[in-house]
Structure formats: C-alpha cells, structure tokens
C-alpha positions as CSV (number, residue, x, y, z in Angstrom):
1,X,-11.8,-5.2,16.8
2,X,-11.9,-3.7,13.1
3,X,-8.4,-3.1,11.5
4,X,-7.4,-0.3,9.4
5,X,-4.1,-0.5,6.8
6,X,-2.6,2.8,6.7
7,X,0.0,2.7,3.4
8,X,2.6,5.2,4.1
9,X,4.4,6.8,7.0
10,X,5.0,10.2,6.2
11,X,2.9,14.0,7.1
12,X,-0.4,12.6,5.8
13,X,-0.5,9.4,7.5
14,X,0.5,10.8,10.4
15,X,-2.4,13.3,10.3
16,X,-4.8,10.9,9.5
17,X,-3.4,8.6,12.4
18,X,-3.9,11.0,14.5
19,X,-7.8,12.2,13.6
20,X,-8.6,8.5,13.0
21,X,-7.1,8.1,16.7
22,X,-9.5,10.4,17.9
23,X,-12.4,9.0,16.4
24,X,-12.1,5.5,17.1
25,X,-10.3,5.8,20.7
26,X,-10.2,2.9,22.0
27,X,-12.2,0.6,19.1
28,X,-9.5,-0.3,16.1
29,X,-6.2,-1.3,15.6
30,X,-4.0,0.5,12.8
31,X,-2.1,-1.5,10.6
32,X,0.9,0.9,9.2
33,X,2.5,-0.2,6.6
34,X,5.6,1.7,5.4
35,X,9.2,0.4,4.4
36,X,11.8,3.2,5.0
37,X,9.8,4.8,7.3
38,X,9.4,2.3,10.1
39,X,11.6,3.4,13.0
40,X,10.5,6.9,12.2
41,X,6.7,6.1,12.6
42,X,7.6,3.7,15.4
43,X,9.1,6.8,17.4
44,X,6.6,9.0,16.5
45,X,3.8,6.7,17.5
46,X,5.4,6.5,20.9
47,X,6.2,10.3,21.0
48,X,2.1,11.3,20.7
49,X,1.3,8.5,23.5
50,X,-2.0,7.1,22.5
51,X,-3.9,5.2,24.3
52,X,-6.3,2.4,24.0
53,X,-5.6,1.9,20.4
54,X,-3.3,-0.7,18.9
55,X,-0.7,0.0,16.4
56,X,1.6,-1.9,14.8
57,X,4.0,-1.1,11.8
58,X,5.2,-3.6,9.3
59,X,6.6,-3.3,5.9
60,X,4.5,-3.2,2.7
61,X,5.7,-6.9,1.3
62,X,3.0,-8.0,4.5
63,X,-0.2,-6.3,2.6
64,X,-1.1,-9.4,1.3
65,X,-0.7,-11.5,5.0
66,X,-2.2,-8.9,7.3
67,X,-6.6,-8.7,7.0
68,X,-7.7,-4.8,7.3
69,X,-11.2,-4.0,7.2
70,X,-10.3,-0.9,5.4
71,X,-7.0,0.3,3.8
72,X,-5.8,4.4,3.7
73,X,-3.2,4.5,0.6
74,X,-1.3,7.6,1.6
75,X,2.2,6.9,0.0
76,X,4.5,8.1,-2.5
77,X,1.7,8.5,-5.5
78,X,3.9,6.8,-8.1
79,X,3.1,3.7,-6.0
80,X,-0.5,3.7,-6.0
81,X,-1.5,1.4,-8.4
82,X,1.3,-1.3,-7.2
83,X,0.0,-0.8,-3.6
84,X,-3.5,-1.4,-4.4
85,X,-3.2,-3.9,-6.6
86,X,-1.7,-5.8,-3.6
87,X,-4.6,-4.8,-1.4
88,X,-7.6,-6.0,-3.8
C-alpha cells in the first residue's frame, strides 16, 4: 500500500484529502501530519466517513520516522523550507 504525507491540517489539506480520497479509494494510506491541528483533523476525518482508506494523524516532529512515497506540504508557508528539509 503506497503512503502519502500530507503536511498541514487546515482548508487545503482537507481539500486535497478529500480529492486524493476519491482517486485512490481504497489503494493508500494518508499520513497527516499537523501539530495544533490534530484533534481538529481527527474529527473531521471521522465527520466525512471514508472508507477503505487509512489515515492516521501524527505530529510533524514524526516526518523523519514515518516512510511516505510522496509528501503534500500544505502548511503555514513560512514553514516550508523547515518542513522539507525534514522530508529530503
């Protein structure tokens, strides 16, 4: 199953969740990676009941522990570089 880092929590991630959702139904498990926004995504994610995809949420000090085949940054911009610094 591939794995896909999703660096933020916020409106864009969770628009991109969701279309990512419905592309790969069923195939990848999302990675989300977020640190004041965990119970907020964790709620949400619940709230839209997918299916058949994994999630889990964990804070962005795990980058560097947790393998994705491809990472999304859609944080804060300031933290951008910092973020993928961690990631290459």
């Amino acid at each position: 199953m591939k794995k896909i880092g999703i660096v933020g929590s916020g409106r864009w991630s969770k628009v991109t969740i969701k279309i990512l959702n419905n592309m790969f139904c069923g195939n990848i498990k999302f990675i989300i990676f977020t640190n004041n926004g965990k119970k907020q995504i964790e709620s949400w994610i619940s709230k839209e009941n997918f299916q058949n995809n994994y999630f889990e949420v964990v804070k962005y000090n795990q980058i560097g522990n947790k393998f994705c085949d491809a990472y999304i940054v859609i944080n804060a911009p300031k933290d951008h570089f910092e973020i993928s610094k961690k990631i290459i």
